[in-house]
N, C-alpha and C positions, 0 to 999 in steps of 0.2 A: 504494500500500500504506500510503504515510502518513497519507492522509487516511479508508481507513476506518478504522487503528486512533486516529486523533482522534475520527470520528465513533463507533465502538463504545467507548470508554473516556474521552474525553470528558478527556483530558491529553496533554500534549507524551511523557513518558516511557515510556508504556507504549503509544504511537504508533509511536515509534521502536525499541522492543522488537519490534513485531509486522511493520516494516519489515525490521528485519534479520531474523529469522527468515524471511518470508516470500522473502525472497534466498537467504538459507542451500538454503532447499527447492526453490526453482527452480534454483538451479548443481547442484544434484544432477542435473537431468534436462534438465543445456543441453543436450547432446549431443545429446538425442531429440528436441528441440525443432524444427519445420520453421521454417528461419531467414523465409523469406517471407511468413508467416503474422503476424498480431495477436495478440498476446499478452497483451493489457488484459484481458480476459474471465478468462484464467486466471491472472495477478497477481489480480485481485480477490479470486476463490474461495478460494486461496491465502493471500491475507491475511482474510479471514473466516476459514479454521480453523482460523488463526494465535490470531486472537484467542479461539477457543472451547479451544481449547485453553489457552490463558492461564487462563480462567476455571477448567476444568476443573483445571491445576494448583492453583491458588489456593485451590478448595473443598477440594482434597483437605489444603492448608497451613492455614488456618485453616477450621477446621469450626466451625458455628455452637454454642454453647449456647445456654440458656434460664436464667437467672440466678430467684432465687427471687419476684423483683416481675413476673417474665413478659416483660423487657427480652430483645429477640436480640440477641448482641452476639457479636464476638471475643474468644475467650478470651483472646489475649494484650495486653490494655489493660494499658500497664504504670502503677505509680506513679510521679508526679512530671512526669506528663504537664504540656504546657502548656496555656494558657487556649484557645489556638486547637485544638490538638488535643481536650481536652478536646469541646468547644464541638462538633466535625467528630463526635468519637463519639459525642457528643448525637443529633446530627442523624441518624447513620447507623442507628441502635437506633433513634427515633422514624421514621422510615423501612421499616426493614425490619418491626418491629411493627404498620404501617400496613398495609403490602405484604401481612404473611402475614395482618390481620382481614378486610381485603378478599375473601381467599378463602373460597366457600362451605365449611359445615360439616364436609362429608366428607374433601375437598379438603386444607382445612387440617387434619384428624385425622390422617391419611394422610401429606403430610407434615410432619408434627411426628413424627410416631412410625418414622416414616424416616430422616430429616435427624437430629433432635434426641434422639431415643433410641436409634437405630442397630438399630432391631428389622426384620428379613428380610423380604423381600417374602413369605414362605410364611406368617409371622405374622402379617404384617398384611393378609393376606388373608382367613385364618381370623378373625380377631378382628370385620373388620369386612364380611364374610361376603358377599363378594365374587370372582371369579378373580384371577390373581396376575398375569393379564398385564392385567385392572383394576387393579388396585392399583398398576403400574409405570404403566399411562397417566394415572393422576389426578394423580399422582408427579410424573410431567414435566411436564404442565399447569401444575401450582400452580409449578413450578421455575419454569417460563416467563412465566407471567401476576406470580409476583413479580420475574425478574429485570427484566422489561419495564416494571416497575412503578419499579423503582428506578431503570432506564435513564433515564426521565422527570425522574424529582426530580433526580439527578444533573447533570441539564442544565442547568434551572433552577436 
């Protein structure tokens, strides 16, 4: 469980977050567990929705804006940052702005007007004149092709 929250988040801390959760969730259902059996296959799965879950918390904690030069960034950059942190939310803005140009036109329309203005899937359906349950697939697409995008650069 350690090792895929190393490999999905690509740090010691939130490795060891997704370890112990990923325990938390398995002692819930030692009991049911057939003691004979291999248990690696479902430690993994386990620690994989450990870590979507993370994310998922986290999007919902800081939600992206769009600052007025077009930068993505976290809203909560505080003042008096230091030079490295600074330097880290450089990188991460030019990154994520990388990530969302990448995506084709619609794509990126779609979520930007999702993500970054909070408008309904039923509106951004009509607007961009589409089905709504288009609209949620282009949605997750562009979520995926950019978090996967950042997965990358992060490693590097």
């Amino acid at each position: 469980m350690l090792s895929i929250g190393r490999e999905f988040f690509g740090n010691e801390e939130d490795a060891k977050d997704v370890a112990q959760e990923g325990l938390l969730t398995l002692c819930k259902y030692m009991e049911q567990l057939d003691v004979d059996k291999n248990h690696r296959p479902l430690a993994i799965r386990v620690a994989k929705h450990c870590c979507i879950d993370m994310v998922r918390k986290r999007k919902k904690q800081i939600p992206m804006v769009r600052n007025y030069i077009g930068d993505y960034a976290p809203p909560n950059l505080r003042m008096g940052t230091s030079p490295q942190e600074e330097l880290e939310n450089k990188e991460w803005r030019l990154a994520m702005y990388e990530a969302v140009r990448h995506l084709n036109e619609t794509e990126r329309k779609v979520f930007e007007m999702r993500q970054l203005q909070g408008i309904s899937l039923d509106e951004i359906s009509s607007s961009v004149h589409i089905a709504k349950s288009s609209a949620k697939s282009m949605i997750s697409a562009a979520r995926k092709k950019i978090f996967e995008e950042l997965k990358q650069k992060m490693k590097s």
